[in-house]
N, C-alpha and C positions, 0 to 999 in steps of 0.2 A: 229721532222719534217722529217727527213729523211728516219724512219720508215713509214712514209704514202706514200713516194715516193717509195717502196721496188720494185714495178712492171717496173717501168719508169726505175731506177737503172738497174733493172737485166738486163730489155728490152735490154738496151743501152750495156751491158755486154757481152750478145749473152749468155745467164747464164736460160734462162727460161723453157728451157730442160738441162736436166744434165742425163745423161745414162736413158734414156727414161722414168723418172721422169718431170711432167710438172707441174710447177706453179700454185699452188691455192691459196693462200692466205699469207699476212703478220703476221707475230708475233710481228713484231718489236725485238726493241733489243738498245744493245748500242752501243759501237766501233764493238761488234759483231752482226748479224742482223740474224735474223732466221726466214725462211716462209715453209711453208706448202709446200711438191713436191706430186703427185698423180703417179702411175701408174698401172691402172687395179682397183681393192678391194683394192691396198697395198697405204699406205699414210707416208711420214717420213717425219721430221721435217731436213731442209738444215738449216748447221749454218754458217754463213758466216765472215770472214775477210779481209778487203777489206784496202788495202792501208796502211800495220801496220806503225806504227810513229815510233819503233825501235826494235832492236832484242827482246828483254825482253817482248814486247806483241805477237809477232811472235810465241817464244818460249812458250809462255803461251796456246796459241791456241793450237799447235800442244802437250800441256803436256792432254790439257784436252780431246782431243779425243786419244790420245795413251791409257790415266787413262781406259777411256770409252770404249778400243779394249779389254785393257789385265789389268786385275787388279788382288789380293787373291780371288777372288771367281770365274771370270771366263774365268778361263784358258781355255777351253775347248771350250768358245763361238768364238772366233777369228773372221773369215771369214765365220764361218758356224755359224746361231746362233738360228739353229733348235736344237744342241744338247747341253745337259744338264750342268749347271756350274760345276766344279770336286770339287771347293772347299766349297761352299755352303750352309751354315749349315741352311735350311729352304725352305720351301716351291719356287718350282720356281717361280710362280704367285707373288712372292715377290721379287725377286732378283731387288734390290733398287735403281740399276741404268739403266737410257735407254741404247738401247741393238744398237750398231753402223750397218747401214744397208749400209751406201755407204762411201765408205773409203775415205784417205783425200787425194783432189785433187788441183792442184795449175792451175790457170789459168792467161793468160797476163803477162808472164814474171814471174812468183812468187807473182805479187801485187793484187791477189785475191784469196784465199784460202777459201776451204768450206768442209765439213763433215757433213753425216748424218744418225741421229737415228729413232729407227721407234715411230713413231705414236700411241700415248695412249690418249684413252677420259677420264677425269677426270677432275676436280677441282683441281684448286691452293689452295692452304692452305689462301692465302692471300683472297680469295673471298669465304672466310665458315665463318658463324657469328656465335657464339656459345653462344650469351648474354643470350640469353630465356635456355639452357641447366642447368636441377639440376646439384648438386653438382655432384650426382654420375655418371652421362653422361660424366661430365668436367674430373673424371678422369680417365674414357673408355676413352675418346677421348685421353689424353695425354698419355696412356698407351701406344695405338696403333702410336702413332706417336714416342712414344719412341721406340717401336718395331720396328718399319722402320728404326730408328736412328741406331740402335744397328744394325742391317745389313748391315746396311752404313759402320759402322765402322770395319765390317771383313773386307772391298776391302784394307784394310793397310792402308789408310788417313782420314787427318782432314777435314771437309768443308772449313772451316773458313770464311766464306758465310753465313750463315744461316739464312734466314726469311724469312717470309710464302711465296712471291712469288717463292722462291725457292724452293717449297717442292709441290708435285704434289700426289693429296690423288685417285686412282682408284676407283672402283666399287667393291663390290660383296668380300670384305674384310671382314675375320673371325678369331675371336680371341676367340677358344671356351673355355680354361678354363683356370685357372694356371697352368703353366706348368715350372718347373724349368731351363731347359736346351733351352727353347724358339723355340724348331723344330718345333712347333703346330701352332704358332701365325701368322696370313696370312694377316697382315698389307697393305698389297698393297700398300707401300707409295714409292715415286718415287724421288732421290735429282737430281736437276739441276744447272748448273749454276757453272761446277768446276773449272772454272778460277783460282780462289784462294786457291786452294786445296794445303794439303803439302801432303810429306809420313812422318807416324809414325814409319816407323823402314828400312829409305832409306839404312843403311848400310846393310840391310842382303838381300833386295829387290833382291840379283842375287838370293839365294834359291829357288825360283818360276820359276827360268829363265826368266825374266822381262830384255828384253832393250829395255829401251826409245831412240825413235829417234826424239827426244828433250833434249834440255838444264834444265832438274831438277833444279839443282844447281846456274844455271842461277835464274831463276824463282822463288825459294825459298828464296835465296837473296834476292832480290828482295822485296818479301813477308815481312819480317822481316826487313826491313830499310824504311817499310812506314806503312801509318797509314791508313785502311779501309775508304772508306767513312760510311757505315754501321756500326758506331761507338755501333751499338747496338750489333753488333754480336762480337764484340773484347772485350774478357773479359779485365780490370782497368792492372791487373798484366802483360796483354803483356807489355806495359810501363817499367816496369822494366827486366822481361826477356826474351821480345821475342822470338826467337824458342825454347826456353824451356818449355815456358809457357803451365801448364798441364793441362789436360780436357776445351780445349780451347771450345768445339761444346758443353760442358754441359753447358757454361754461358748462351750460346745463345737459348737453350733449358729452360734454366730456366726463362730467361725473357718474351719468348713464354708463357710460363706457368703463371706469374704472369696474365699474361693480357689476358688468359681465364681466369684466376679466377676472377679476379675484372673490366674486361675490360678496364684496362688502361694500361700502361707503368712502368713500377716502377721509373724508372729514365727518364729525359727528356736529353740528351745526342745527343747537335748540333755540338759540335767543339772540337778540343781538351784537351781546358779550361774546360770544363765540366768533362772529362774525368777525366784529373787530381783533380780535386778536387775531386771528389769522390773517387778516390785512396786515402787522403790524409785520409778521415774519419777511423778512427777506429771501424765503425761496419753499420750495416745496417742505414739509414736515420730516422728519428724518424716516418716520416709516410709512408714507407716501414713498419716499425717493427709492428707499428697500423694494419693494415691492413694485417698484415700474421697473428695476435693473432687474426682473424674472424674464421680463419680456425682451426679445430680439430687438436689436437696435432701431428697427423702424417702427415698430409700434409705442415703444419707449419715448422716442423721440418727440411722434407726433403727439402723444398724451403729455409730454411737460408743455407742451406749446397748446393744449386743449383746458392745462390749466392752471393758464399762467394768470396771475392776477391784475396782467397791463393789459387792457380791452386790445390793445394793439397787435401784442404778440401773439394774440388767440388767430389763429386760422377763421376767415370768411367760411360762409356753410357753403358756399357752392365749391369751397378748396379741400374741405372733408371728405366728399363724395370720392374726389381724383385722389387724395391720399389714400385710402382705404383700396382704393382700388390697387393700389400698387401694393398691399398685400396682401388682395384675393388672387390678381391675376398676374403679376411680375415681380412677386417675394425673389425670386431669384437674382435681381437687376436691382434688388434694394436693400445691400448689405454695409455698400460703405458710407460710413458716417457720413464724409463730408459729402458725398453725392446726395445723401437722405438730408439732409439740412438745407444743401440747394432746391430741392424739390418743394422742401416743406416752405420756401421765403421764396418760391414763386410758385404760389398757387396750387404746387400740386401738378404743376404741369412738365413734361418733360424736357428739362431743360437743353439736350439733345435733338429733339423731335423735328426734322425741317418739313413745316406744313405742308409744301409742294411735295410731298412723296403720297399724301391722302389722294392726290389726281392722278398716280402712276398705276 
């Protein structure tokens, strides 16, 4: 309700210009609320925090537009964000997160806080129906969303967020062939929403020269002593190990995945109790397992391993990308079991391949 009132709010704020950015429309949002600002041709989306309930959402706001200034890829964007990311392994038209255009501002004493990134036309993931797509489009489509993924995953963090409304798919994206090292692949794909973000290697985070002018450690806490509502994107194993818990963003990729293939869910997961119970099983659901034998042995294969409940067994995101590929562009080279099993327990990469043939 409060996201219809977004204009009345601001009105009443003195919030409906913000550095000669003016008000066009609502996004909506939840405790954080995000509308549309114009000024000129230039359009960015303000995200707002109005009134935080305690330190730990405060801290949370100001983690995910700092994540969003300065992250592993781009050091170089900062305050200027015409020039090029330094660490960036991939196409810039790809660089996976919005790019911060009006830095974070506190209004009314601290009890209104807001930051903003520019302006991208695309689709939500969550508004693309893929029912009518062949097999072989379903797994173009999840190649490139795993390509997206995998750029996500150089800025140093987890989502731990992940589903469709959170993934924002561009225009004019080109993934021309197989390509080992992934520089080619121009996925366009966009993550939102890093509220719940952790870092994956917060100890070494000063080597970048990264300081957060936020509570990290605060906020991670945090993370790890509660339980998502989005009980779809927290893989069964957080349960037992919490911030340990490994390739947390490939469960939640893999359940995406089940439900382009068959268009459903694999698990129906409301409360906790659900949860747990299917922790308790010792292997996939009997009609999970029905239902991945429809699929060819390599896609089968690579989905018990996308949703497996040991952090371990799960495929790294950047081994998603190179599996997939091998049934967009070498389905014919990926038929026997145990060859698809070797590929899958290294990386995705061709177990055959002698690098010295790349300089021939």
């Amino acid at each position: 309700m409060l996201a219809d009132n977004n204009y009345e709010l601001l009105s009443s704020l003195g919030l409906l210009k913000i550095d000669g950015y003016e008000f066009l429309e609502s996004l909506g949002g939840g405790s954080a609320l995000s509308s549309v600002y114009v000024k000129g041709n230039n359009k960015i989306v303000v995200k707002f925090l109005i009134s935080p309930r305690n330190k730990v959402e405060l801290e949370r706001f100001k983690l995910e537009y700092s994540v969003l200034k300065d992250n592993k890829l781009n050091m170089d964007f900062g305050d200027n964000p015409s020039r090029e990311p330094k660490y960036f392994i991939g196409p810039v038209s790809s660089y996976p997160l919005p790019k911060i255009a009006l830095n974070l501002k506190e209004y009314h004493s601290g009890m209104v806080l807001c930051f903003g990134y520019k302006y991208e036309e695309g689709s939500l993931l969550s508004h693309i129906s893929t029912k009518d797509y062949s097999i072989e489009e379903k797994y173009e489509f999840l190649h490139r969303i795993a390509s997206g993924l995998s750029y996500f995953s150089q800025t140093g963090y987890v989502h731990r967020d992940l589903h469709p409304s959170n993934i924002l798919l561009l225009d004019d994206f080109e993934m021309p062939k197989y390509d080992r090292d992934r520089t080619e692949n121009d996925p366009r794909v966009k993550f939102l929403d890093l509220g719940n973000c952790q870092s994956d290697d917060l100890e070494n985070a000063h080597i970048y020269g990264i300081e957060r002018d936020a509570d990290e450690q605060l906020v991670f806490h945090d993370n790890n002593k509660r339980l998502l509502t989005s009980f779809v994107s927290m893989p069964p194993d957080f349960l037992e190990h919490g911030s340990a818990t490994k390739n947390y963003d490939t469960w939640a990729f893999g359940i995406f995945a089940y439900n382009v293939f068959f268009g459903e869910m694999p698990f129906e997961l409301n409360d906790i109790k659900d949860v747990t119970e299917l922790r308790q099983q010792q292997g996939l659901p009997a009609n999970v397992k029905s239902r991945l034998y429809e699929l060819d042995d390599g896609p089968r294969l690579i989905m018990q391993h996308l949703l497996s409940w040991r952090g371990e067994n799960r495929p790294e995101i950047h081994s998603i990308v190179r599996l997939f590929s091998w049934l967009v562009y070498r389905s014919e080279e990926f038929t026997d079991i145990a060859f698809i099993k070797r590929v899958i327990h290294e990386h995705g990469f061709d177990p055959y391949h002698d690098p010295r043939d790349d300089y021939y």
